[in-house]
N, C-alpha and C positions, 0 to 999 in steps of 0.2 A: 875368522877361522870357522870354519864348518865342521860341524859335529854331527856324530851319526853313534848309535850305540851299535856296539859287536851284538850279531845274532849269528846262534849257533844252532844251527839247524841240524840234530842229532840225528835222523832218519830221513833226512834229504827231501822231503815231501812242498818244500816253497818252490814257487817260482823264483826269480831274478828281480823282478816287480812286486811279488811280495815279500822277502827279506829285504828290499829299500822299504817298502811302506814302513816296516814294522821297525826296521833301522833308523828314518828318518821322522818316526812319528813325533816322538818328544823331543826331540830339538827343534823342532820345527813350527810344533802343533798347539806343546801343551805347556805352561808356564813354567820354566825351569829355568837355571842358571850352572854357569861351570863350575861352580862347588856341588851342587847335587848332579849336574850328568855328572863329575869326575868318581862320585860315589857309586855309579850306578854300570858296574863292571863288567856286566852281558845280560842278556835275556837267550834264555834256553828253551825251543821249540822241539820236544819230544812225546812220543805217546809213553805216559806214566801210568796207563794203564786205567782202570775205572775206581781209585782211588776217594773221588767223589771232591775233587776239586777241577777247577779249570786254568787256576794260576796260583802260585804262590810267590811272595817276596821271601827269601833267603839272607840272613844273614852271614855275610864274612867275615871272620874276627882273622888275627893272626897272635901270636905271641912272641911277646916283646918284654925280656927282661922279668918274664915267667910269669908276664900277664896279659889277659886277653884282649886287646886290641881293636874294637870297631875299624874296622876298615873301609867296609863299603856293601853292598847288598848284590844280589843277581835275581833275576826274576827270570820265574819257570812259567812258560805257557803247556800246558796238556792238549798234546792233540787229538787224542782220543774223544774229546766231546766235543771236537771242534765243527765238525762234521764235512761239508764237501763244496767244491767249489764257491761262487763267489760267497756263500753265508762261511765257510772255513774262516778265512780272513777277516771277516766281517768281525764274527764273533772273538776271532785271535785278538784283534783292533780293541774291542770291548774291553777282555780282560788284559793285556797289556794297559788301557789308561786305566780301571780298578788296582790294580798291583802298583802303578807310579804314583796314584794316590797314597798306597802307602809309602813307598819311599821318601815323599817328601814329607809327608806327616812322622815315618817313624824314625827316619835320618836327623829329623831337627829333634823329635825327643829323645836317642840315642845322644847327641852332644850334650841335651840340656838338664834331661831329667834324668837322677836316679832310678835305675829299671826299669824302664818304661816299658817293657816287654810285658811285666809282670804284675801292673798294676793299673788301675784304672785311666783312661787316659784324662788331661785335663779338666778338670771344673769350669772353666771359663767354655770351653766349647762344650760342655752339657749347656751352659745357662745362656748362650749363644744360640745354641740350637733348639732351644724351648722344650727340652727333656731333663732339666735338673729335676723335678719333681718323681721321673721314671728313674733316678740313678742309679738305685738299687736292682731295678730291671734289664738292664744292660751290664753284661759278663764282659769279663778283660780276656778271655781266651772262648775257645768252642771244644766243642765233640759231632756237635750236630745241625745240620741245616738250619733249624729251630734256632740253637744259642748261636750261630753263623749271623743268622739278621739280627739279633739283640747283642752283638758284640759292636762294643763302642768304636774298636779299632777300623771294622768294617764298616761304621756310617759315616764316619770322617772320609775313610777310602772314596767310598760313593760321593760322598759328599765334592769334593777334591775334583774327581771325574766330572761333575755332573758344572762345574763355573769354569774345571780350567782345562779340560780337551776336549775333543771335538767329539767324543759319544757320550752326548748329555743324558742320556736314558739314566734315571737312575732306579735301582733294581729295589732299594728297599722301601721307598714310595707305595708301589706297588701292589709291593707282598703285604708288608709288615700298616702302612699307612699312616707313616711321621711323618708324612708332607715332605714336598720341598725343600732344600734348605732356605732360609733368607740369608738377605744383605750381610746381618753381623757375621752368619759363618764364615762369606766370602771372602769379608773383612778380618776376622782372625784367620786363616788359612793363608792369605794372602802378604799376612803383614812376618808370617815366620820368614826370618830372615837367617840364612844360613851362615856360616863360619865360610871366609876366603869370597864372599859376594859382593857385588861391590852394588 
């Protein structure tokens, strides 16, 4: 069976060519299986206006039995900083695999961990990534560019992008200057094993 994720192109602005890329990126591209695409319920291409993001992962819940429900995620691209021909896409490409970095990292702690939204993410991938020493240093949430690269949730993301799709670029390298990830992180990231995967 062939999988494709739904892309909803709110203000019509894709080609044909580019809602397939962006539709068949991650089945295709980047390490996934049918318990997470089944998680992973559209990606939304609209201009969100100068907000100061480029994507975000969204949480789905539903209510069931008067409580709330993980269901699954949807991921928002902003076109507004996408900018124009072939770099538009390029850059959509970017943050589409940063945003399914999260999904696969916050889908598996959504099943496993209590809160995970709301608290630091594991210890094992600090001590993995050779930042347990920094723990204290890295924030479980942001406000601003600054706490945006010292958010744990955000190195994992990159991280995630940078061994398992194909826009290895990774942005906190860069800026911030934690290196690389190595071997173990690909190795823990690799080994979460989702619910319904065979």
């Amino acid at each position: 069976m062939k999988y494709s994720v739904p892309v909803d192109d709110l203000d019509n602005i894709l080609s044909e060519d580019e809602r397939n890329l962006l539709s068949e990126l991650i089945p295709s591209r980047c390490l996934s299986n049918t318990a997470i695409l089944n998680k992973l319920l559209r990606v939304v291409v609209a201009d969100f206006g100068s907000c100061r993001w480029d994507g975000l992962w969204e949480v789905v819940n539903e209510i069931e039995d008067g409580q709330e429900v993980f269901k699954g995620a949807q991921i928002l691209i902003n076109s507004y900083y996408a900018g124009h021909g072939k770099e538009r896409i390029k850059r959509m490409l970017d943050t589409l695999c940063h945003e399914y970095g999260h999904h696969w990292t916050l889908c598996w702690a959504m099943e496993y961990l209590e809160d995970p939204l709301a608290k630091r993410y594991l210890l094992t991938f600090y001590k993995s990534r050779n930042i347990f020493r920094d723990v204290l240093h890295y924030n479980i949430d942001y406000q601003s560019y600054d706490e945006w690269l010292h958010c744990d949730k955000e190195v994992v993301a990159e991280d995630f992008k940078y061994f398992f799709t194909p826009c290895s670029e990774h942005l906190m390298d860069s800026v911030v200057g934690i290196g690389i990830p190595n071997i173990r992180v690909n190795y823990f990231l690799s080994r979460m094993v989702h619910p319904d995967s065979v």
